[in-house]
C-alpha positions, 0 to 999 in steps of 0.5 A: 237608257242611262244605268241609273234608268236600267236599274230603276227599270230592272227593280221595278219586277218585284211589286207586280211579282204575282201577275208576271207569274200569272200573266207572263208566257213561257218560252218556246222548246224549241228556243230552249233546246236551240239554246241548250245544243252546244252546252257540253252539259246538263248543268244550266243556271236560269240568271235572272230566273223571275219567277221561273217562267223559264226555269219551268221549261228548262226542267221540262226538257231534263236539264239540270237546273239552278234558278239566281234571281235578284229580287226577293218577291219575285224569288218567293213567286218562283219558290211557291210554284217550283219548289223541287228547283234549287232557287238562290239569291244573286244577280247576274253581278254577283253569282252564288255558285262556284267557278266552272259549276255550269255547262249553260247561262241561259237569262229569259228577258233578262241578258238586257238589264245585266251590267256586262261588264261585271258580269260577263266575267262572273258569268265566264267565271261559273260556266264550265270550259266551252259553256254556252250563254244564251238570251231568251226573249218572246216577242209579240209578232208584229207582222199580224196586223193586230198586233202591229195596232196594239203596238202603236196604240200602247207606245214603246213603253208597253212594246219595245224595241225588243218585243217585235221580231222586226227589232229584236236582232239589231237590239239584242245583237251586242247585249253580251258585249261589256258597254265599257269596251272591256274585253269581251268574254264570249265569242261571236253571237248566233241568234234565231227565232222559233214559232210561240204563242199564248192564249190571252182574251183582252183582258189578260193580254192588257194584264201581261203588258202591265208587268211591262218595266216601262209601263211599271215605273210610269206615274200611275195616271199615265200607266192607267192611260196607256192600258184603257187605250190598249182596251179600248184598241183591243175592243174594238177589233174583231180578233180581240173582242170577244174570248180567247185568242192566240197571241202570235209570239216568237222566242227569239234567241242570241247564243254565245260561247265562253271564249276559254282562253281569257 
């Protein structure tokens, strides 16, 4: 994906700003607090928050959360539902906070659409001495068979390359690195992964993949196509059909440290 696609792609959030706030899944606590385990402080900014999927576990756990996000709808969203969370308008390019004001960056299906070459510096610039920058995603486990049919059925639109645990190390592994070949902010990443699920019925499954980016800046009649084939799947398949369900997901993590001496 070109940058003038990754920017059409990271834009596209905003109109289906209410059902990613109902539909998408929060993240694991123990993903969190893996991430969190060597800040040096409370203090962490939620970089491209959306609308706070994240943030709201982080004030779960007691952190001392700032929420940045780009898009006015989605920040409107992310307001309404946490207004006790200080929330701004930036972007991971353009940060609103002072130098050193943060103890951890965590990003939340976020860190891949980040230009990091500008903002690993601004990033760097915001995280206090020793800060950590970590990236969250939930991926769909696609070791269920299920799963591994729905992911067929709907294409890499509705479930990419970071949305199974299969894929998502090898392509997340270098999302902190700038793609210019500038130097790197940050040291030699960690990542892990943690047991997570949600409780969906097909519907409401097929509802959260459609606030999918690639499924969102599809020609509405393709878009269309793909969710009736994924109802239709999940239709048929006794695990599906009838009710509620677990959704086996994992959240998985890559963690980072600021190299302070750049």
């Amino acid at each position: 994906m070109d940058q003038d696609e990754r920017t059409i792609h990271a834009s596209s959030f905003g109109a289906a700003a209410v059902a990613y706030a109902e539909h998408r899944p929060d993240y694991a606590r123990a993903a969190v607090g893996w991430a969190l385990q060597a800040a040096p402080g409370p203090r962490v900014l939620d970089l491209g928050a959306g609308t706070g999927k994240l943030t709201a576990t982080l004030a779960a756990v007691g952190a001392d959360v700032t929420a940045v996000e780009p898009d006015p709808a989605m920040l409107a969203e992310l307001r309404r539902t946490l207004p006790a969370v200080r929330a701004l308008r930036g972007s991971a390019e353009a940060i609103p906070l002072p130098d050193a004001s943060v103890d951890a960056v965590l990003a939340g299906n976020a860190m891949h659409w980040f230009d990091m070459a500008v903002a690993g510096p601004e990033i760097a610039r915001v995280l206090a001495p020793g800060g950590v920058l970590a990236g969250l995603w939930n991926v769909m486990d696609d070791q269920v068979d299920w799963v591994a049919g729905l992911a067929r059925v709907g294409g890499s639109a509705a479930v990419g390359p970071r949305d199974t645990p299969a894929a998502w190390r090898a392509a997340t592994a270098d999302t902190h690195l700038p793609k210019n070949g500038g130097a790197a902010r940050f040291g030699s990443p960690e990542q892990a992964d943690f047991p997570h699920g949600q409780r969906r019925t097909a519907d409401s499954l097929v509802a959260t993949l459609a606030t999918r980016a690639g499924l969102l800046v599809m020609p509405e009649a393709e878009r269309e196509a793909v969710l009736d084939r994924m109802r239709a799947f999940l239709a048929s398949r006794p695990e599906t059909a009838r009710g509620e369900f677990a959704l086996p997901m994992r959240t998985g993590v890559l963690r980072v440290r600021r190299i302070d001496d750049v």
